[in-house]
LOTORLUM-216553 format. One line per field, with one value per residue: residue number from 1; residue in one letter; x, y, z of N, C-alpha, C in turn. Coordinates in Angstrom, 1 decimal, always signed. Atoms other than C-alpha are relative to their C-alpha. Example, Ala and Ser with C-alpha at 12.3 -4.5 7.8 and 13.67 -1.06 7.14 Angstrom:
REM LOTORLUM-216553
nr <- c(1,2)
rest <- c(A,S)
neast <- c(+0.9,-0.9)
nnorth <- c(-1.2,-1.1)
nup <- c(+0.0,+0.0)
caeast <- c(+12.3,+13.7)
canorth <- c(-4.5,-1.1)
caup <- c(+7.8,+7.1)
ceast <- c(+0.9,-0.8)
cnorth <- c(+1.2,+1.1)
cup <- c(+0.0,+0.8)
REM end
This chain:
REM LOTORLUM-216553
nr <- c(1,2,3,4,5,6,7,8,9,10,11,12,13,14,15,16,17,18,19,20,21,22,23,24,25,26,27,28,29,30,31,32,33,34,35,36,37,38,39,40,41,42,43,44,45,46,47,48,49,50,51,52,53,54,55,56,57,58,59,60,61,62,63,64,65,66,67,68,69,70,71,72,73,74,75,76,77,78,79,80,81,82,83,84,85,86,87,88,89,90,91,92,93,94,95,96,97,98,99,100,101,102,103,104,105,106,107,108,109,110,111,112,113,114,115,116,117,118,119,120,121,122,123,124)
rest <- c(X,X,X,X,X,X,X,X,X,X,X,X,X,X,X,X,X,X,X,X,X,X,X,X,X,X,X,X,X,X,X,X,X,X,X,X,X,X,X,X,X,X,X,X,X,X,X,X,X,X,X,X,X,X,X,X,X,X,X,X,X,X,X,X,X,X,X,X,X,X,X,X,X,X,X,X,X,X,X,X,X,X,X,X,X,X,X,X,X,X,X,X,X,X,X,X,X,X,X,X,X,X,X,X,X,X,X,X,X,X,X,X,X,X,X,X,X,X,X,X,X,X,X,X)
neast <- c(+0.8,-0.9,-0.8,+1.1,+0.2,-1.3,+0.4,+1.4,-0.3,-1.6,-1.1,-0.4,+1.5,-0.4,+0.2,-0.7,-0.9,-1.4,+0.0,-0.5,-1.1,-1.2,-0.2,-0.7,-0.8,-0.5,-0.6,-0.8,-0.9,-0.8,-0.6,-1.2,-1.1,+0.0,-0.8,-1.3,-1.1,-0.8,-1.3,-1.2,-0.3,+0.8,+1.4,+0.2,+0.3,+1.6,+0.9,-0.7,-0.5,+0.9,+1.0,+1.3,-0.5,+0.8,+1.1,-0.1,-0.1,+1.7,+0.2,+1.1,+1.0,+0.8,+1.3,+1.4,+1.3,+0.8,+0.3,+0.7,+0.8,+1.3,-0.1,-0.6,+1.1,+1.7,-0.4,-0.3,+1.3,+1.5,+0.1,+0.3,-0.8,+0.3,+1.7,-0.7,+1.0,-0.2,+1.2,+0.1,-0.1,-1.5,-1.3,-0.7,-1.2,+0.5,+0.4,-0.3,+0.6,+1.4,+1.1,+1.2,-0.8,+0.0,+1.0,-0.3,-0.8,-1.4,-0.8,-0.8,-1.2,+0.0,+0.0,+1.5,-0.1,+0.3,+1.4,-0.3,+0.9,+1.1,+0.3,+0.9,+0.7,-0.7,+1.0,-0.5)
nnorth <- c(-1.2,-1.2,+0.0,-0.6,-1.4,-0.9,-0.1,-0.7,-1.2,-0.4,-0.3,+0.6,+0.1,+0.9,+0.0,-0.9,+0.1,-0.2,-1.0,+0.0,+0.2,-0.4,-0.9,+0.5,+0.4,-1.2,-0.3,+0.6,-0.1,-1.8,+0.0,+1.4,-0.7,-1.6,+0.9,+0.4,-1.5,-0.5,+0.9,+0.2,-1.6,-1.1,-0.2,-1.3,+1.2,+0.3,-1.1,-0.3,+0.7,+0.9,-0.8,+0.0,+0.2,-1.2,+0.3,+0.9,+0.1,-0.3,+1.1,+0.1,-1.0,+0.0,+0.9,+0.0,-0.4,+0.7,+0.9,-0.5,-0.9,+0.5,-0.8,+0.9,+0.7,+0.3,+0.0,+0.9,+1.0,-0.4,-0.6,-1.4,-1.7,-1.2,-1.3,-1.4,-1.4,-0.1,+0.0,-1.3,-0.3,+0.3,-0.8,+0.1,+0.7,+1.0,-0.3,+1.0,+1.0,-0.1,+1.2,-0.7,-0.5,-1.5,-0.3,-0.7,+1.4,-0.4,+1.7,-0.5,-0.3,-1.3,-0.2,+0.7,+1.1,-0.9,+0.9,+0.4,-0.4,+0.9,+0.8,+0.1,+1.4,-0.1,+0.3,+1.0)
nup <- c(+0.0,+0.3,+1.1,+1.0,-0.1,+0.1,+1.3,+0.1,-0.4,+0.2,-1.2,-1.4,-1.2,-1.6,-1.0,-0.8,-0.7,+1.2,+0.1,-0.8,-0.3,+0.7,-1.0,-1.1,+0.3,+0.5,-0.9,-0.7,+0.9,-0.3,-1.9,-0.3,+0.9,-1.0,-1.2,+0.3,+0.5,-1.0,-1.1,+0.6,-0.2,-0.4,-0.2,+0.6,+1.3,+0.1,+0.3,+1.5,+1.3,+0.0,+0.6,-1.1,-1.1,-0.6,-0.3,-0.7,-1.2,+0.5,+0.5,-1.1,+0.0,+1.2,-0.2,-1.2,+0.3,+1.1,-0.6,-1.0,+0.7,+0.6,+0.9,+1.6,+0.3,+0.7,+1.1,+0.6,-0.3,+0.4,+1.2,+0.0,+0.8,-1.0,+0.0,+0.0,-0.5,-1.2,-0.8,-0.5,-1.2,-0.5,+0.8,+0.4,-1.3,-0.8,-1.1,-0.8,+0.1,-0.4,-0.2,+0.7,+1.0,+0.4,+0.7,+0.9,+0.5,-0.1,-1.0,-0.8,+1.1,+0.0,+1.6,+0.6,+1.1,+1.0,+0.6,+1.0,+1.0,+0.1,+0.8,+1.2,+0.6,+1.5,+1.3,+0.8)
caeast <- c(+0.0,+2.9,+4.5,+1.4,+0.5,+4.5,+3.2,-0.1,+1.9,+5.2,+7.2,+8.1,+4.9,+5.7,+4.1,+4.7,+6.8,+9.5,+9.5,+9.9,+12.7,+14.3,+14.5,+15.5,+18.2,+19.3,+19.8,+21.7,+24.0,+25.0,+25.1,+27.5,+29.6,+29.1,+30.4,+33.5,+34.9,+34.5,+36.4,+39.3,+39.3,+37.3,+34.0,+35.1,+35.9,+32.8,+30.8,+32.9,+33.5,+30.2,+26.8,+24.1,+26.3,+24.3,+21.0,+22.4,+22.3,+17.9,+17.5,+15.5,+13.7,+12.7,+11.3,+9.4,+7.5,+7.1,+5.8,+3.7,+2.1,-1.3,-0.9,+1.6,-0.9,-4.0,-1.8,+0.3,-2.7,-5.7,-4.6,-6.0,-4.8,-3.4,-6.1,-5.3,-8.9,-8.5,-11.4,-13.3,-13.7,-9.9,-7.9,-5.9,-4.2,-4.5,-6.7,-5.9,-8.2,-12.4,-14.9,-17.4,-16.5,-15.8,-18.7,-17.1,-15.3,-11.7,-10.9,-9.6,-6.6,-7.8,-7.9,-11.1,-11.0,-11.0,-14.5,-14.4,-15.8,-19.2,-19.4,-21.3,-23.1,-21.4,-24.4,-24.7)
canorth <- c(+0.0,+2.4,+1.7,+2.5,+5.7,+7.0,+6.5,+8.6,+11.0,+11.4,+11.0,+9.0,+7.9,+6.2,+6.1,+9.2,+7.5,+6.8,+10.2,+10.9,+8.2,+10.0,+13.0,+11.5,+9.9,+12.9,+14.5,+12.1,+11.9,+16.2,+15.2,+12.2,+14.8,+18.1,+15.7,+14.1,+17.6,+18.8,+16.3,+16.1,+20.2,+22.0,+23.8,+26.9,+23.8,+22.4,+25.2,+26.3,+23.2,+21.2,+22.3,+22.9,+23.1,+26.1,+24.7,+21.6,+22.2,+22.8,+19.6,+18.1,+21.3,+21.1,+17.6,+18.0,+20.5,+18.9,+15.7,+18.1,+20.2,+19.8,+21.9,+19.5,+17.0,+18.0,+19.1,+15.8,+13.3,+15.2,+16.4,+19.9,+23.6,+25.9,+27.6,+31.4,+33.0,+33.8,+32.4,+35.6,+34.6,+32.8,+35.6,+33.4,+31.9,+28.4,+28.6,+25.1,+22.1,+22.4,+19.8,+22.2,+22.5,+26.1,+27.5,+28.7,+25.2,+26.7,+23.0,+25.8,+26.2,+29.7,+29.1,+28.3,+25.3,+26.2,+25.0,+21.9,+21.9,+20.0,+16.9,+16.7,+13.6,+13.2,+13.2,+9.7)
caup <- c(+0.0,+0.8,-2.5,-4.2,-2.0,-2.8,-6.7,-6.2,-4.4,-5.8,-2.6,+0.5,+2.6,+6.0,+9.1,+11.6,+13.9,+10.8,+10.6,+14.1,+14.6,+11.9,+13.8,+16.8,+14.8,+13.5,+16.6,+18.5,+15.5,+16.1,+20.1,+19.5,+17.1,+19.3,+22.3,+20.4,+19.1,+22.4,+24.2,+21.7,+21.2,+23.2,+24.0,+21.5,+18.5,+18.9,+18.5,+15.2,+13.4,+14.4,+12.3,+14.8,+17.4,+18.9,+18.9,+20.5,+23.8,+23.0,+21.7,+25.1,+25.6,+21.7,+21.8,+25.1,+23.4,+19.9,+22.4,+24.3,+21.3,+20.8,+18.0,+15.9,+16.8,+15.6,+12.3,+11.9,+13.2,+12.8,+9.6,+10.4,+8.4,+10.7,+12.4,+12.0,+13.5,+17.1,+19.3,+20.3,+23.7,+24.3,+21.7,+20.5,+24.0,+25.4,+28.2,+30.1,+30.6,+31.0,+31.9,+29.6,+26.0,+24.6,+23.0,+20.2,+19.6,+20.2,+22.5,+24.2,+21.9,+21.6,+17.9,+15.9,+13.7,+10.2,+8.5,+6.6,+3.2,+3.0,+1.2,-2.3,-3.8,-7.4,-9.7,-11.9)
ceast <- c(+0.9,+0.8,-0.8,-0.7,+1.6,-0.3,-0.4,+0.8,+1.7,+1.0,+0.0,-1.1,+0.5,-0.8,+0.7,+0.8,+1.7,+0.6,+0.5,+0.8,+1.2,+1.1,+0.9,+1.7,+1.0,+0.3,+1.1,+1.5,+1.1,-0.1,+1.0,+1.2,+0.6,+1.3,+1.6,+0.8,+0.8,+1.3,+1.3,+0.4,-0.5,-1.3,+0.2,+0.0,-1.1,-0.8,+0.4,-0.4,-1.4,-1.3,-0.8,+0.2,-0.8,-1.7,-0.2,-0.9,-1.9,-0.6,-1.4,-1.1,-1.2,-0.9,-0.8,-1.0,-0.3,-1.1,-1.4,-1.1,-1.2,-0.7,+0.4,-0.9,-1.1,+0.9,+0.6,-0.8,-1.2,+0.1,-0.8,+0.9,-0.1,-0.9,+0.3,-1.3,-0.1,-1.4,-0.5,-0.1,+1.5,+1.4,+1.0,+1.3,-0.3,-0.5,-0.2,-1.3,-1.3,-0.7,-1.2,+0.6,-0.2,-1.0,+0.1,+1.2,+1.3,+0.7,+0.9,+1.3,+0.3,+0.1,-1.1,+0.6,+0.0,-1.1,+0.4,-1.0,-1.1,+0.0,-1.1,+0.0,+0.6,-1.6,+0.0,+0.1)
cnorth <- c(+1.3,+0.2,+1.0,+1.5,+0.7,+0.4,+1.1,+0.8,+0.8,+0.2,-1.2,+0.2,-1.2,+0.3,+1.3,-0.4,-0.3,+1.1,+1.0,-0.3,+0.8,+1.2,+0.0,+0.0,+1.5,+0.9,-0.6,+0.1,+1.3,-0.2,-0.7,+0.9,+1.1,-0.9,-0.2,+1.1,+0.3,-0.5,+0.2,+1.5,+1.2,+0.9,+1.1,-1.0,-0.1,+0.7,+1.0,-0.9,-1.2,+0.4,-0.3,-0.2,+1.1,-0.8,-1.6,-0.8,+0.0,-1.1,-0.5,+0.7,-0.2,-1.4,-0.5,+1.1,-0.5,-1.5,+0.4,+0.8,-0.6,+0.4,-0.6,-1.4,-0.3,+0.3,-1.1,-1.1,+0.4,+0.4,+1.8,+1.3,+0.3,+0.8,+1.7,+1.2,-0.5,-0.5,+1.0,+0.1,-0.2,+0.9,-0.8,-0.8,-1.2,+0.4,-0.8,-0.7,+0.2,-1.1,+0.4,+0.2,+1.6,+0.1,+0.3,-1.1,+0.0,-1.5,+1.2,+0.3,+1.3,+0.4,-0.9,-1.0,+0.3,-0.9,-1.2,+0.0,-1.5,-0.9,-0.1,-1.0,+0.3,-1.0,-1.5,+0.3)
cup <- c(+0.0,-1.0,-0.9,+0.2,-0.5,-1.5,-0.3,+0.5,-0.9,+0.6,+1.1,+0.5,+0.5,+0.8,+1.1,+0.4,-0.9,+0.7,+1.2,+0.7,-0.6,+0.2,+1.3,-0.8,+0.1,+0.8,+1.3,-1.2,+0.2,+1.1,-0.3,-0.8,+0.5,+0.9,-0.3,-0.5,+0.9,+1.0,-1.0,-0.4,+0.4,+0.0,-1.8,-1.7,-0.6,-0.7,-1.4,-0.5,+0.6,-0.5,+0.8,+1.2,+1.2,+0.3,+0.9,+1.2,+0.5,+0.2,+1.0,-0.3,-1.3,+0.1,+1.0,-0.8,-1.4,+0.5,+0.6,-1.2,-0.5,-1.5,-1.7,+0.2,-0.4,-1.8,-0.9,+0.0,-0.2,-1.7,-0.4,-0.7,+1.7,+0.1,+0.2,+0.1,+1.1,+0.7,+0.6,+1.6,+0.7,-0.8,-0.4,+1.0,+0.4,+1.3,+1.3,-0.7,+0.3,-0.1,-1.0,-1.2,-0.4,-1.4,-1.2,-0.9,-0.3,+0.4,+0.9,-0.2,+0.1,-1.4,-0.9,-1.3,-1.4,-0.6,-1.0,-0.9,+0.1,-1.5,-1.0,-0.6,-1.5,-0.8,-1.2,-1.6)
REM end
């Protein structure tokens, strides 16, 4: 099936988590390289002669919030567009967790869903 969607698409179709290890990978890779610089010449090395040596030190921080985003979730799993009209009651801010949903069907995001297009019967 994924041969045949890469066909229909014209590209690489995997499973998110691929996609996610690949990332992973790809950051241990610039830690295991940052690391070995430094130990054989130093913090100031490192940070010269290693590409992404600056954003390194991030790494963690960055994938606790890609892990945490509910945002790249509804985008990568839900398949949702970014929503780019402010809920008028939440402006635009997450406003935590409610037992009542938001009247204006933000989820509390603070960002209105974008409408999907209504399905049409194809005439015979």
């Amino acid at each position: 099936m994924l041969q045949e969607l890469e066909v229909h698409f014209g590209e690489r179709v995997a499973p998110v988590s691929y996609y996610c290890a690949a990332f992973e990978a790809w950051m241990k890779v610039l830690e295991d390289k940052y690391r070995q610089v430094k130990k054989e010449k130093g913090e100031k090395a490192a940070i010269r002669d290693v590409w992404g040596a600056r954003i390194i030190p991030h790494f963690e921080d960055i994938k606790l919030h890609i892990y945490k985003s509910d945002l790249l979730a509804r985008l990568v799993y839900g398949g949702e567009k970014l929503r780019t009209k402010p809920c008028p009651e939440h402006k635009g801010k997450w406003s935590g967790l409610h037992l009542e949903p938001c009247p204006h069907e933000c989820g509390y995001t603070g960002w209105l869903p974008e409408l999907k297009e209504a399905k049409t019967e194809k005439e015979p």
